[in-house]
C-alpha positions in Angstrom: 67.9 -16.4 83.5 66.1 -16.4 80.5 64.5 -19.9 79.3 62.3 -19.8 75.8 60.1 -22.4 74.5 57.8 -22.4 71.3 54.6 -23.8 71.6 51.3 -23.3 68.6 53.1 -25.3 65.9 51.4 -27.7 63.7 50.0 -28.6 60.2 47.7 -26.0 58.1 46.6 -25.6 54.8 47.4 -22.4 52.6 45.8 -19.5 53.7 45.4 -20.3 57.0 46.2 -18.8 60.0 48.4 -19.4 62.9 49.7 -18.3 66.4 52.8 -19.1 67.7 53.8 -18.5 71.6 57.4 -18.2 72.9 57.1 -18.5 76.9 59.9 -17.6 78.8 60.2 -19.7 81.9 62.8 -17.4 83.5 63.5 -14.2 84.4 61.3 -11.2 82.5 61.8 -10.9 79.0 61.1 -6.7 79.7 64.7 -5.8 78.9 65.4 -7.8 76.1 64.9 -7.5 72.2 62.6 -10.4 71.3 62.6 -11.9 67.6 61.0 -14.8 65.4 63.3 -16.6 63.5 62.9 -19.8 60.9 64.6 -22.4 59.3 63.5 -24.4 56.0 64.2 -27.9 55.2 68.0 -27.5 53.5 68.6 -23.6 54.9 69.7 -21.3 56.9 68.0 -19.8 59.7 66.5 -16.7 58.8 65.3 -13.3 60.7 61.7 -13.4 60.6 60.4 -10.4 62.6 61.6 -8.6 65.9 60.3 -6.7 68.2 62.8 -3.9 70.5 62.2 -3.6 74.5 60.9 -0.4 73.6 58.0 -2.1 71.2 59.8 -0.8 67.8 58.6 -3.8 65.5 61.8 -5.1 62.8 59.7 -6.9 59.9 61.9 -9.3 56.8 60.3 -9.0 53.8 58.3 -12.3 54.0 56.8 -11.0 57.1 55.7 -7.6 56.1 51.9 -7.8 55.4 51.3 -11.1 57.0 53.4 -11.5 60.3 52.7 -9.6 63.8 54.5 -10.0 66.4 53.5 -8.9 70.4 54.6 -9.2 73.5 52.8 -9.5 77.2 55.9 -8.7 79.4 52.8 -9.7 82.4 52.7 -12.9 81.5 56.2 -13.3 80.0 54.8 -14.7 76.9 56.1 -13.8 72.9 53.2 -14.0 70.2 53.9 -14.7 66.4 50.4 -13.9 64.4 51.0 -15.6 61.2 48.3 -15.3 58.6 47.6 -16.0 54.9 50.3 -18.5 55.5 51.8 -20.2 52.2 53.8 -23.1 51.6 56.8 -21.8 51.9 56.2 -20.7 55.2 57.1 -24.1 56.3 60.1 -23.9 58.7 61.1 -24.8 62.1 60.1 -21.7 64.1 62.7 -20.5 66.6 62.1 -17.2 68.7 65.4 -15.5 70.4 66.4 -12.9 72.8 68.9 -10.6 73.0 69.3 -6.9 75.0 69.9 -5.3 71.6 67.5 -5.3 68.4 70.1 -4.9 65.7 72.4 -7.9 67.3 69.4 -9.9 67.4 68.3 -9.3 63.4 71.7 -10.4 62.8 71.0 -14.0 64.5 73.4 -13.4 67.5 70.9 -13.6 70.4 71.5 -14.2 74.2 68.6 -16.9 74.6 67.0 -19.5 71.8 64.5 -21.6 71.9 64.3 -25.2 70.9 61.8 -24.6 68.4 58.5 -25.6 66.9 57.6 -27.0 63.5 55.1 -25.3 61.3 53.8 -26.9 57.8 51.6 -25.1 55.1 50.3 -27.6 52.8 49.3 -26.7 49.6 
């Protein structure tokens, strides 16, 4: 069984740079569709960036140019690359699992983690 957890969360200032880490404590993440998602302060959680089991990368428009997302199916691990980050880039930072990519944008995913909070201050 799958089990996530974010971990790299934390306070930065605009512009900054950050790395997020989804570990999966379970079984291999290798057959799965992995994705970043967010939630702001009074919103709804929102697709961030995804990548399929086959490495085909899904970016949302507030990820494209800024976001990256990898994966090291070795070591189980989930990496969100967040840079030239900007206020509004403060959410709670979930990443998910599901076996299929276009499920997964949707929000529907098999595994979620409990999240980790990220805040740009200005």
């Amino acid at each position: 069984q799958v089990q996530l957890g974010e971990y790299g969360g934390g306070l930065v200032q605009t512009g900054e740079s950050l790395r997020l880490r989804c570990i999966n404590h379970g079984a291999t993440l290798s057959e799965y569709a992995v994705g970043w998602f967010r939630q702001a302060p009074g919103k709804g959680r929102e697709f961030v960036i995804g990548e399929s089991k086959f490495g085909d990368k899904l970016y949302s428009e507030v990820a494209r140019g800024r976001f990256t997302i990898s994966r090291d199916n070795t070591k189980n691990v989930v990496y969100l690359q967040m840079d030239s980050l900007k206020p509004e880039d403060t959410a709670v930072y979930f990443c998910a699992a599901h076996h299929w990519m276009p499920s997964l944008q949707e929000g529907t995913a098999d595994y979620w983690g409990q999240g980790t909070q990220v805040t740009v201050s200005s």
